[in-house]
C-alpha positions in Angstrom: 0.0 0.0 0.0 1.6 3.4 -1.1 0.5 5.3 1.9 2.2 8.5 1.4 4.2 10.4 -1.2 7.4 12.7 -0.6 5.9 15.6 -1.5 2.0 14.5 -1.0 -0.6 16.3 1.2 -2.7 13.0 1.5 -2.4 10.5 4.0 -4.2 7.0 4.0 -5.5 5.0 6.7 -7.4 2.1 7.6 -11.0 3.0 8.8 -10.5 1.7 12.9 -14.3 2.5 13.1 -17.4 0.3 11.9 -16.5 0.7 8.1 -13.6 -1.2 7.6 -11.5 -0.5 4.5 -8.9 2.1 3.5 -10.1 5.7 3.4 -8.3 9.2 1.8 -9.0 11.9 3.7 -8.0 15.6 2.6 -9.0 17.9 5.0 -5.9 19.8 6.5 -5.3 19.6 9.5 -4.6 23.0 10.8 -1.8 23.5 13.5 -3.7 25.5 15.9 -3.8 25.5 19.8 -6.3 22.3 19.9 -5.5 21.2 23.3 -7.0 24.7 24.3 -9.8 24.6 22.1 -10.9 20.9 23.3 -10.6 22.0 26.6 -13.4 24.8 26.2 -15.6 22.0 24.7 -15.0 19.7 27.9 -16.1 22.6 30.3 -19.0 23.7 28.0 -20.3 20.0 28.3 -21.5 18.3 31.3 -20.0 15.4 32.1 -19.3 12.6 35.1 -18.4 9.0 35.8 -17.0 7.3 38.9 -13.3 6.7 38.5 -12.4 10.1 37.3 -9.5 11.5 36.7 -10.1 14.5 39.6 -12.1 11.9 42.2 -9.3 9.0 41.3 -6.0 9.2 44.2 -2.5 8.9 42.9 -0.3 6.1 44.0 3.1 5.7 43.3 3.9 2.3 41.2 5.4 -0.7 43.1 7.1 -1.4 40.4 8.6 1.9 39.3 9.9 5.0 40.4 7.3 6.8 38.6 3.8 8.4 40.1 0.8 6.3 38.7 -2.4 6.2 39.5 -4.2 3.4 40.7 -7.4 2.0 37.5 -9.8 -0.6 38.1 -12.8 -1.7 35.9 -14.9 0.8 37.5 -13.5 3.4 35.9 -16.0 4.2 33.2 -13.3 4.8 30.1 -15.4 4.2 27.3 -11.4 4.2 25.2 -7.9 4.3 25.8 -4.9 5.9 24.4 -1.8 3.7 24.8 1.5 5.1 24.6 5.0 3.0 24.0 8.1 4.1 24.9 11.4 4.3 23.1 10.6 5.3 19.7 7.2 7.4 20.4 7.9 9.0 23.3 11.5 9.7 22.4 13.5 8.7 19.8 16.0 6.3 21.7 16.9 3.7 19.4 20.6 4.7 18.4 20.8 5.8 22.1 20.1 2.2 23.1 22.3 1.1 20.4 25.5 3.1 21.4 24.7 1.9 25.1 24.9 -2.0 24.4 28.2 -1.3 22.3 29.6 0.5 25.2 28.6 -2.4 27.7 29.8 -5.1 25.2 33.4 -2.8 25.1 33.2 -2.4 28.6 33.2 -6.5 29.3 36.0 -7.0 26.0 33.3 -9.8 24.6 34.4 -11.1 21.4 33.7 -13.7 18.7 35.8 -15.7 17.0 38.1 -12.9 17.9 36.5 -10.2 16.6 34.8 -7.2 18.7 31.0 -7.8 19.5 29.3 -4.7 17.9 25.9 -3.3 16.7 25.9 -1.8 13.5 23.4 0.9 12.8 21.6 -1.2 10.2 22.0 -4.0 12.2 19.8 -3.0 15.4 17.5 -1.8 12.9 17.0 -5.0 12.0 16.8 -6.4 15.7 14.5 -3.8 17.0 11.7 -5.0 14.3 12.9 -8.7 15.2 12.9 -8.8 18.7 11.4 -6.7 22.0 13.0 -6.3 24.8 16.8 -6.1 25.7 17.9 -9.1 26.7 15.7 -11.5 24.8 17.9 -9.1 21.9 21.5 -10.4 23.2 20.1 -13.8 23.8 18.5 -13.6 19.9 22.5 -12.3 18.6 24.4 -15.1 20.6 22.1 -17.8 20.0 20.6 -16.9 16.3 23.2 -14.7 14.4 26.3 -16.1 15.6 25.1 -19.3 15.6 25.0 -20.2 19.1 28.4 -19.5 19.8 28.7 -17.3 22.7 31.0 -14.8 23.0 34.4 -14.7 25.4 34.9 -11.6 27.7 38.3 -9.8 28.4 39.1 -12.2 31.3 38.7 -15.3 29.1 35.4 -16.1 30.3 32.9 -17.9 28.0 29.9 -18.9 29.7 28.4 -22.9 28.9 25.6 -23.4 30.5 22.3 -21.5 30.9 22.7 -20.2 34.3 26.0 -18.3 32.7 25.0 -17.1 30.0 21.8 -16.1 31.7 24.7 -14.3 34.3 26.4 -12.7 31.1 23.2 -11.1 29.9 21.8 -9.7 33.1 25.4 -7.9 33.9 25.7 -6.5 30.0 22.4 -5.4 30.6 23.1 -3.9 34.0 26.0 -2.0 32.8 23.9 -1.2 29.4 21.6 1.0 31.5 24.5 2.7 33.2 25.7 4.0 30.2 22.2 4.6 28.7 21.4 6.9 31.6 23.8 8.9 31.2 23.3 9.2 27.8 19.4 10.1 28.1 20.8 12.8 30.3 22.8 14.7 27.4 20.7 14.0 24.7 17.4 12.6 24.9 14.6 14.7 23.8 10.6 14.4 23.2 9.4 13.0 19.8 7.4 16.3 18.1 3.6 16.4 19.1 3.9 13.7 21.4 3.2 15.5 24.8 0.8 17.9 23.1 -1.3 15.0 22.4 -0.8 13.0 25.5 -2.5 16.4 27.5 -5.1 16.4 25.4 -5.8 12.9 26.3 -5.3 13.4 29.7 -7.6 16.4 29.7 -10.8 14.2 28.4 -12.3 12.0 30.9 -13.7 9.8 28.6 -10.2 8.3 27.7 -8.0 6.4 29.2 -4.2 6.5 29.2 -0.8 4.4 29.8 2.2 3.4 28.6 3.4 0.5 27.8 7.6 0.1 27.0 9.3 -3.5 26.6 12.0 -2.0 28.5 13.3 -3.4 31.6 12.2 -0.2 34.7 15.7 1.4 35.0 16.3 2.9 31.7 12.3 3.2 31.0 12.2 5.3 34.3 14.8 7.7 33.2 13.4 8.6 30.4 9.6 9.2 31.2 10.9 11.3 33.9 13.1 13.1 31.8 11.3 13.5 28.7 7.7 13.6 30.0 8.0 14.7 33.3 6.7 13.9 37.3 3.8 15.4 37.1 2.6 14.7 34.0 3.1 11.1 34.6 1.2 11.3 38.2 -2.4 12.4 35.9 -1.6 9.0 33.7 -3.7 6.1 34.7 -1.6 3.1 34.1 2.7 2.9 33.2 3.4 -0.6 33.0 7.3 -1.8 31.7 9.1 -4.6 30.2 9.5 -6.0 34.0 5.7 -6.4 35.3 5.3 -8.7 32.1 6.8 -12.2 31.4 6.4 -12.2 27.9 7.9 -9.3 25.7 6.6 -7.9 22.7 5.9 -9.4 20.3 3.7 -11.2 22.5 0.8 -9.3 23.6 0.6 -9.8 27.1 1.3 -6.4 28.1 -1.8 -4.8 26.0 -4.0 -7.2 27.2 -2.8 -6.3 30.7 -3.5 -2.6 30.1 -7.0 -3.4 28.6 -7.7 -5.4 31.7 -6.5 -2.6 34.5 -8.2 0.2 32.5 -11.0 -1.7 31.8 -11.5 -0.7 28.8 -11.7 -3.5 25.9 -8.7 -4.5 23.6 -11.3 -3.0 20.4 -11.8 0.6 21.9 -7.9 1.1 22.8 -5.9 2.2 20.2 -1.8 1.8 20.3 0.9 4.4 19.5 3.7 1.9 18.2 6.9 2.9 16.0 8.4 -0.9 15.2 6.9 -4.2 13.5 7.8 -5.8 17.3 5.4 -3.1 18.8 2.7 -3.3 15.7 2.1 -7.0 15.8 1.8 -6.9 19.9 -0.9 -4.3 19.5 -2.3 -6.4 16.9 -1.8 -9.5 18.5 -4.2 -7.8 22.1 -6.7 -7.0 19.0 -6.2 -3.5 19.4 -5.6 -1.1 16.5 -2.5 0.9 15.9 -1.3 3.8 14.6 2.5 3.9 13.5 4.3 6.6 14.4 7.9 5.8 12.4 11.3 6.6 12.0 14.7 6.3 10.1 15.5 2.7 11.6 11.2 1.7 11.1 10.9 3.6 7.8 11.0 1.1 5.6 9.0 -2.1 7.6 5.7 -3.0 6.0 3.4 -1.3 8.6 0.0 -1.1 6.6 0.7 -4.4 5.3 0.7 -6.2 8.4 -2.6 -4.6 9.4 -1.4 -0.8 11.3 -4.4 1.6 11.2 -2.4 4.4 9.9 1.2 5.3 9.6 2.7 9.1 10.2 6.4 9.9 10.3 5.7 12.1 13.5 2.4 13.6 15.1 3.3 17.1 14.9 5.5 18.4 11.7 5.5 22.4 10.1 2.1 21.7 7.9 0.0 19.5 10.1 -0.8 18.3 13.8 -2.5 15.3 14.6 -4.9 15.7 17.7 -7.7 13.2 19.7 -10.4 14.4 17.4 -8.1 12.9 14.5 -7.6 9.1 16.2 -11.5 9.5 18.3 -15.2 9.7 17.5 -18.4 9.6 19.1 -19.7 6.3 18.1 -23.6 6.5 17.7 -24.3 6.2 21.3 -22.1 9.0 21.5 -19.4 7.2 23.3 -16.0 7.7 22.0 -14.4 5.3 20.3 -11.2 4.7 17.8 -11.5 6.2 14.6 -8.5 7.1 12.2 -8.8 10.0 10.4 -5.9 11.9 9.5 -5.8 15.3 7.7 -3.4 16.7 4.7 -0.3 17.8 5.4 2.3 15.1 6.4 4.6 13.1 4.0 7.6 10.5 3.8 10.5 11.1 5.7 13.1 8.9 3.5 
């Protein structure tokens, strides 16, 4: 599916709501203050459920050091907007990258004498393989080097499971040392990203989490960073790569966030950036909108079923907001429904 030009003022979707299909739509979007606007519209209109955001207490997570605030069931969401990570949020991929080759240096691991090293193109290739850190080394060491593990500076090659299980968890240790320090310097929030996430946070018809395959110490340092305490403290659910057993690709942590917000896997939709992240969104039957980059451009989003695909959500010519991705269904309950204005194109 050719979803967008270079040059082109179109964007193409697939239809998330009750006609199913692909769908042009060519009304610009226009880049004005629409977090302020929608906010006039929510106090012009009366509205109420148990569970709200302003009745609800905050709680800090027991399983990060980030404020969240405690969901149930009860909550009366009638949808959800669910956030990943690295990628969405910020653009840490070749932060990530840099990090591992600076633990890998940092132990001397070689194979077959040779340096262990991520190329660029490379991780590319593993982040749309494989989600999560570790299941990543374990996926290099067992798949593309054929098994054969790799030897550290003290001569050290582990054999059995329990060491190489040893290996992983310290290069990963010592991967997030260097990545924190590196978020520090450089890290910075994807364009349009918060904008939208306070506009979400704003309507209390919509739920919202995040959801990262990455393990708690370098997911916490950068939603602190990047979005910031107290933002995070109005979000109702921030779940990470730890509080699941199964990483994405799997879906376990979607259908977790479905359960807690109580909102069902059809009327959430995803915020994704690689194949790994699409096809566990897909996987929780939720639908997903693709928000790439340079390492994702290229993956076969629409093709494997994403709902739409954007190179960012805000750019100079367009900004995508709730009433873009939500709808009143014709109960009037808001629901997931794709449709994107003019504006965006193709970042090659």
């Amino acid at each position: 599916v050719s979803v967008l030009s270079r040059h082109s003022a179109i964007i193409t979707s697939r239809s998330t709501g009750p006609h199913s299909g692909f769908r042009t739509v060519a009304k610009p979007v226009a880049p004005s203050p629409r977090a302020a606007l929608h906010d006039q519209r929510l106090a012009a209109r009366p509205f109420s459920h148990s569970g709200s955001r302003t009745s609800q207490s905050f709680v800090s997570s027991r399983h990060h050091g980030v404020p969240s605030r405690r969901v149930s069931a009860s909550a009366g969401y009638s949808t959800a907007l669910i956030f990943d990570c690295d990628g969405v949020i910020v653009e840490t991929e070749e932060l990530h990258r840099l990090a591992y080759n600076s633990s890998f240096e940092h132990f001397g691991l070689t194979v077959d004498g040779m340096p262990v090293v991520w190329t660029v193109e490379y991780y590319d290739v593993l982040q749309n393989t494989v989600g999560g850190g570790k299941p990543k080394m374990r996926y290099h060491f067992n798949t593309t080097c054929g098994g054969e593990w790799p030897v550290t500076r003290n001569g050290f090659a582990p054999k059995t499971e329990e060491e190489q299980t040893q290996l992983i968890d310290d290069l990963q240790d010592k991967k997030t040392e260097f990545y924190k320090k590196i978020v520090e310097e450089v890290a910075t929030a994807r364009p349009g990203v918060l904008e939208l996430m306070d506009e979400a946070l704003a309507d209390p018809r919509v739920g919202v989490a995040i959801c990262s395959a990455a393990t708690k110490a370098g997911f916490d340092k950068v939603v602190n960073a990047i979005v910031g305490p107290e933002r995070l403290a109005r979000f109702d659910l921030v779940l990470a790569g730890d509080d699941v057993h199964k990483k994405k690709p799997d879906p376990l942590i979607y259908n977790m966030a479905s359960q807690r917000l109580g909102v069902a896997p059809k009327d959430c939709l995803v915020v994704e950036d690689s194949m790994v992240g699409l096809r566990a969104a897909l996987g929780a039957g939720m639908p997903c909108l693709v928000t790439y980059h340079k390492s994702t451009v290229g993956q076969p989003f629409m093709e494997e079923g994403a709902a739409a695909m954007v190179p960012m959500l805000r750019a100079d010519h367009y900004s995508i907001a709730l009433d873009n991705l939500f709808a009143p269904n014709e109960q009037g309950l808001l629901k997931p429904r794709i449709s994107l204005g003019a504006g965006a194109g193709v970042v090659a």
